[in-house]
Every structure is written in C-alpha cells, then in structure tokens.
C-alpha positions in Angstrom: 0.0 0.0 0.0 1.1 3.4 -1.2 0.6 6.1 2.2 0.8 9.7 2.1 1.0 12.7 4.8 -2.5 12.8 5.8 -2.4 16.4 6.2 -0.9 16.9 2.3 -4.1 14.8 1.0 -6.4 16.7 3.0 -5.6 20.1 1.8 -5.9 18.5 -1.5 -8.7 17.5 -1.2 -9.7 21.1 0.6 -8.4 22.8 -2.5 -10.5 20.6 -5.1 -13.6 21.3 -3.3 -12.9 24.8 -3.0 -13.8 24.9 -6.9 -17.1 23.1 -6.8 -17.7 25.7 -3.6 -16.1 28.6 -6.3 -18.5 27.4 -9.2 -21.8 27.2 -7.1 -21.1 30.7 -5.7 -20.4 32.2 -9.6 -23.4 30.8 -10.9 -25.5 32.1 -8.4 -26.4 29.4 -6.4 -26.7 26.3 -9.1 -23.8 25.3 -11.1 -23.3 22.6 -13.7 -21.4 19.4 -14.0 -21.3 18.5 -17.7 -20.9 15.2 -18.3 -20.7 12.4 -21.4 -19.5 13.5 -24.4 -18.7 16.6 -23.2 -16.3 15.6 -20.5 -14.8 12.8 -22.2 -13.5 14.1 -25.4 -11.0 16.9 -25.2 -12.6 19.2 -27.7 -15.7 19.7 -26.1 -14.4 19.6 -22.9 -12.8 22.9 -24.0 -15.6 24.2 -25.6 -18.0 24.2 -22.6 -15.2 25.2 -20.2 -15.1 28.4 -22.4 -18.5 28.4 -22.6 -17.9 29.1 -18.4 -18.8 25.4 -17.2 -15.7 24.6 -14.3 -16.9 20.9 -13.2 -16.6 18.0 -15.6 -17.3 13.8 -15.1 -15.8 11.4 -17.6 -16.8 8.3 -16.8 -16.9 4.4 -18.1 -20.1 4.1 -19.2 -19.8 7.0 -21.2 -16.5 6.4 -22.3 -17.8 2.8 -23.1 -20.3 4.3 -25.1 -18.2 6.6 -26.5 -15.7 3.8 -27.7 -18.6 1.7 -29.0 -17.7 -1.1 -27.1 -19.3 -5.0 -28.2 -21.1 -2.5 -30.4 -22.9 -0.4 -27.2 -25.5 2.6 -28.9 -27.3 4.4 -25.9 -26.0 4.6 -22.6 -28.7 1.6 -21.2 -26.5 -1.2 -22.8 -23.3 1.1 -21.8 -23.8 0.4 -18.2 -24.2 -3.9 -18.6 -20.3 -3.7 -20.5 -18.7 -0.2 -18.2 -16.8 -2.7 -16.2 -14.9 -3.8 -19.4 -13.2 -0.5 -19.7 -9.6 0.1 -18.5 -9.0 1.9 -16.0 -5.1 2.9 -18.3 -8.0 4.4 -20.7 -9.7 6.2 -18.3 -6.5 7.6 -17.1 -5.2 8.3 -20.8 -8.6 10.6 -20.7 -8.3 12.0 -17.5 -5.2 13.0 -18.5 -6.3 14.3 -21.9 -9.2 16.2 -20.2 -7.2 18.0 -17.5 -4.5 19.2 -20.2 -7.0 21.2 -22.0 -9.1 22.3 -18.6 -6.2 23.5 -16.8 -5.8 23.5 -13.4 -9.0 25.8 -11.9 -11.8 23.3 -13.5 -12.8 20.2 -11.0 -12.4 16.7 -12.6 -14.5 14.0 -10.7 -14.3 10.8 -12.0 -16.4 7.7 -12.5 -14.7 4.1 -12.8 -14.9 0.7 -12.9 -15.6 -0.2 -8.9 -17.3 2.8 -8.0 -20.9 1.6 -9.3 -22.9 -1.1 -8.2 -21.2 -3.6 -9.9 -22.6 -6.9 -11.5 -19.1 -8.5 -12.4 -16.5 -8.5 -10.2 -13.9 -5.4 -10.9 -9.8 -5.6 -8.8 -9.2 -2.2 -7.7 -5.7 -1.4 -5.5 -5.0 1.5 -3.8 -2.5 1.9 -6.4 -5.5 2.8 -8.8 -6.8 5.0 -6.7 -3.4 6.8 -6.5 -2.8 6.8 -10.3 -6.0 8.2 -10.9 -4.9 11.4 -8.7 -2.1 11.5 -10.7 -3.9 11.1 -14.0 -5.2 15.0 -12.8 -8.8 13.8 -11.1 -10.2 15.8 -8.2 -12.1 13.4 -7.3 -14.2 10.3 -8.0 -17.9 10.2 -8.8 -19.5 6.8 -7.7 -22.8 5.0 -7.7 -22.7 2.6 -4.8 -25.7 1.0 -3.6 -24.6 -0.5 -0.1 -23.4 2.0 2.9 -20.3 -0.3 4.1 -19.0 -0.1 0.5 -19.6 3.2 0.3 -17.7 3.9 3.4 -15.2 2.1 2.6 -14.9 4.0 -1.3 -14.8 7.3 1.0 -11.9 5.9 3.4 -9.5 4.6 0.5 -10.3 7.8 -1.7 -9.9 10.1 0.5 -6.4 8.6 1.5 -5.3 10.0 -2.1 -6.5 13.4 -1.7 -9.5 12.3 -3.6 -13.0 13.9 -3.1 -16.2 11.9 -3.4 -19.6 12.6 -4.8 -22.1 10.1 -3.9 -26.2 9.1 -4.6 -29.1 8.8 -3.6 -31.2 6.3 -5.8 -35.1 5.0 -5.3 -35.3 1.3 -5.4 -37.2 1.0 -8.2 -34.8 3.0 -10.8 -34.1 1.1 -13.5 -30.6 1.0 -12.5 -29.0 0.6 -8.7 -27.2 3.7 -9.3 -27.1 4.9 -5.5 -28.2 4.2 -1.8 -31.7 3.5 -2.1 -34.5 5.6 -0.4 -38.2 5.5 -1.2 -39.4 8.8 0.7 -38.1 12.1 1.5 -38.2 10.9 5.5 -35.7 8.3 3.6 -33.5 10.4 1.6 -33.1 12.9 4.6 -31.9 9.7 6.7 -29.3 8.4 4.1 -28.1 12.1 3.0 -27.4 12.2 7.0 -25.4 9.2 7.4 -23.6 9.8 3.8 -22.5 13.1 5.2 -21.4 11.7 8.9 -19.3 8.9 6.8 -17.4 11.8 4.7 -19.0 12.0 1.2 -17.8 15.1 0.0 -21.2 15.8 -2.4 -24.5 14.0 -2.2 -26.4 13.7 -5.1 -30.3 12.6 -6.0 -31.1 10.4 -8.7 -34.6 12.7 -10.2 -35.3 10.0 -13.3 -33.3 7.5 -14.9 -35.1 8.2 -18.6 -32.0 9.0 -20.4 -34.0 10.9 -23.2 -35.2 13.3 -20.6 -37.7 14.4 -17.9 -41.1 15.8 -19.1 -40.6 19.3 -20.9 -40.1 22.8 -18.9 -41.1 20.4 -15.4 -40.0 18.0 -12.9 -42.7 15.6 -10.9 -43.6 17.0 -7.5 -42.2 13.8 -5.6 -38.4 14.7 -7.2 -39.1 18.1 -5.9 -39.8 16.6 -2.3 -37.0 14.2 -2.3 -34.7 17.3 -3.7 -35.9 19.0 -0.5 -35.3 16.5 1.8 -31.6 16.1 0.4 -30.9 20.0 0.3 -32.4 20.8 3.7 -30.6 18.2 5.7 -27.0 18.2 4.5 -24.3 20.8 4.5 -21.9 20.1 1.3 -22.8 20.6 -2.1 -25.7 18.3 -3.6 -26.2 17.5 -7.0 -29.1 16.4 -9.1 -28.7 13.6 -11.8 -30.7 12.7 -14.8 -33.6 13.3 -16.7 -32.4 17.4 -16.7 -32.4 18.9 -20.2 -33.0 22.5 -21.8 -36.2 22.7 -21.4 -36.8 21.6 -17.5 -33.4 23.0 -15.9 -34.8 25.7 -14.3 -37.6 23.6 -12.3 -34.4 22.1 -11.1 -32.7 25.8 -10.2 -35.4 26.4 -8.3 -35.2 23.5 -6.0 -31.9 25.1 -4.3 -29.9 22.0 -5.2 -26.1 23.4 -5.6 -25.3 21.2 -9.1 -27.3 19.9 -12.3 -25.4 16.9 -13.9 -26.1 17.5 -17.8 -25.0 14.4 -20.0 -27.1 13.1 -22.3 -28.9 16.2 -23.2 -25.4 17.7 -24.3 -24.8 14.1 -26.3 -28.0 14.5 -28.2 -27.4 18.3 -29.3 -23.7 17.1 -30.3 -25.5 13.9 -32.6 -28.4 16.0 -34.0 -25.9 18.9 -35.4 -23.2 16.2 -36.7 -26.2 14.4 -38.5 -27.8 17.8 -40.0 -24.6 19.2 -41.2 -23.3 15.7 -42.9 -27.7 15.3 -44.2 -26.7 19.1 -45.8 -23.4 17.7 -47.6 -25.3 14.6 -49.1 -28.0 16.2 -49.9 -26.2 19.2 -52.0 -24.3 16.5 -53.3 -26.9 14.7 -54.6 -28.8 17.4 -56.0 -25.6 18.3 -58.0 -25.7 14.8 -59.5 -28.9 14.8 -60.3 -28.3 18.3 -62.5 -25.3 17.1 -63.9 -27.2 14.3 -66.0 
C-alpha cells in the first residue's frame, strides 16, 4: 500500500472542493457538472469550459459508449459492459481532459468499482493513486450498499480524492445509489452519507436518459430534492432526466449542481447528423443536374 502525509491529501482535497464551492457561488447558487460527451472528449471539454462550465465527469459508461464497445448505442447497454473498460483508458482521458481544462476546472471521475457492480472489478490503492495522478479531483460513484460506500470514501480520501455520492429509489431502472423510497428516507441516508465523509450528495430525479417531461419536474423529485438539500451541509447535486427545457424547475429547488449528459450528447449527434444530411444532400442534387 502506497501512504501519504494525511495532512498533504487533506488540503488537497480542501483545494478541489474549494472549486465546486467557487463554481456554485459564480453561478449564483446552481452550477453545472457537464458530463458524457462533453467531459470525455478533449474538444468539447474545452468548448464548454469556455462556454464558463468549471466541473466536468468522464466516466466508463460514457467512455464505453463513446468507444462503442461489443457494439454499445445508448448509454442503457453502456452500463451492462462499463466494467470492461480500463482503467489505463480512463487515465489516458483523464489525462487528456485536465491538459485542456487546466488546473482551476474540477475533474470528478467515475470508474470501474465505484458503481454497483454486477461483475467483479480488482481495484488497488494503487489505482486510486494513479488516478490522482492522471489530474482527477475526485471520483464520482454510484454505490448502492453504505459499508462499500464507506469504505470508497476511506481509500479515496487517503489520495486526496474527493467523493460525490447518490441517492437512488429502489425501483430506478438501475442501482445507481443508496436507495431511499421517501423524502423521510432520503433525509436519513443524506445524514449518514454526510457523517461517513462524502464530499457531495447527489439525487437520482429520473433514470429516462431521453429526458424528464418538458419545462417540469414531478412534485415527488421536488420533495425528495428538499429533503436532500435541507438536511446536509456540502454541495448536492441532481442527476438525470435534466435537459434544456426543464433545468430551471431544477434551479429552483436550491440543489447546488445539475449533472447535464445526455442532453449535451444529443445536441452534439443532431448537429453532426444535419450538417453531414446538408453535404449529401447538396451532393446529390448536383448529381442529379449534372445528367
């Protein structure tokens, strides 16, 4: 095992969450954490850092997704082959990603270990210390059991490593956090999440990864949002189902970070595709003239 000053990976860790702290504050309250294709290829990492966004998640099933792995398409079939992906090619993006962000943007990661997972994944502490060195702030993970949980928190933190953690109901389509059916539930596991150390707490509000209902989110999210916002003291963050249209329903629930993926991917895809439709479709019209 690799150990460290425990006073040099605490002010590390101090300093990266200074910036999620930095970012909520400049944004008046709500920030964003842009995620998928956006934080996992270089390019667009840069172009929504200069479009003012300073928290970014690459993670495996993204990447997975990204790297069309057995042939993956949407990010449903991404998450049954994530735990397939290296962690040398989630370092080779980390790496990538920080070189373009700089220094002041916070770099949470998620990979393969930190979810719930359904094939058995060997992580050292010497992973978690090569992904600090790769240039991640921290990690983002999905665990569905407390003791692992704790236990993520302990080795992570050993690294300098912050953690962002979640709050899932049991009947999401995937066990992507603690589970808690009612507010009276969320506020009890946001509690105990804090007391163990998470660093950020965050609430599952839909697993429907074409979006919530437009301009709108249900009243029960907005009740389990309030239960998680009112009863913890670090940031909170709010994933999935949050798109263009129903963002500021979100805002308005005073949770500190919106976790924007798949809406960003879909923008990306839908301008690639009408741009390459225009160049076939001039082309073909100049065939069609030409006999």
């Amino acid at each position: 095992m690799v150990m460290f000053q425990v006073a040099d990976m605490d002010r590390r860790r101090k300093h990266a969450i200074a910036k999620v702290h930095e970012a909520i504050a400049a944004h008046g309250g709500t920030t964003l954490l842009s995620t998928g294709i956006t934080a996992d290829d270089a390019r667009l990492a840069k172009a929504v850092i200069n479009a003012g966004v300073r928290l970014l998640e690459p993670n495996h099933p993204a990447i997975a997704l990204a790297r069309g792995i057995h042939g993956v398409m949407d990010m449903h079939t991404a998450e049954t082959v994530r735990h397939e992906l290296t962690l040398d090619e989630i370092k080779r993006v980390v790496k990538g990603i920080r070189a373009v962000a700089g220094p002041d943007v916070f770099i949470t990661v998620g990979i393969p270990g930190g979810f719930t997972e359904r094939q058995p994944v060997s992580l050292s502490d010497t992973d978690f210390y090569d992904i600090a060195r790769a240039g991640a702030d921290g990690l983002h993970t999905h665990k569905a059991s407390m003791p692992d949980l704790e236990e993520w928190v302990d080795t992570a933190h050993r690294y300098g490593l912050t953690v962002d953690a979640y709050i899932a109901h049991p009947e999401d389509r995937h066990p992507f956090g603690i589970p808690a059916a009612t507010p009276e539930e969320v506020a009890h596991v946001a509690k105990r999440m804090q007391d163990i150390g998470v660093d950020m707490i965050g609430l599952m509000t839909g697993m429907s990864y074409g979006g919530a209902a437009a301009g709108e989110i249900h009243p029960r999210v907005r009740e389990r949002l309030a239960a998680l916002v009112e009863n913890v003291s670090v940031p909170t963050l709010a994933e999935g189902g949050i798109n263009v249209e129903n963002f500021q329903a979100f805002r308005g629930t005073g949770v500190g970070i919106i976790v924007v993926g798949t809406s960003f991917d879909d923008v990306a895809r839908a301008a690639v595709a009408d741009a390459a439709t225009k160049y076939i479709s001039s082309g073909s019209s100049e065939s069609i003239r030409a006999r």
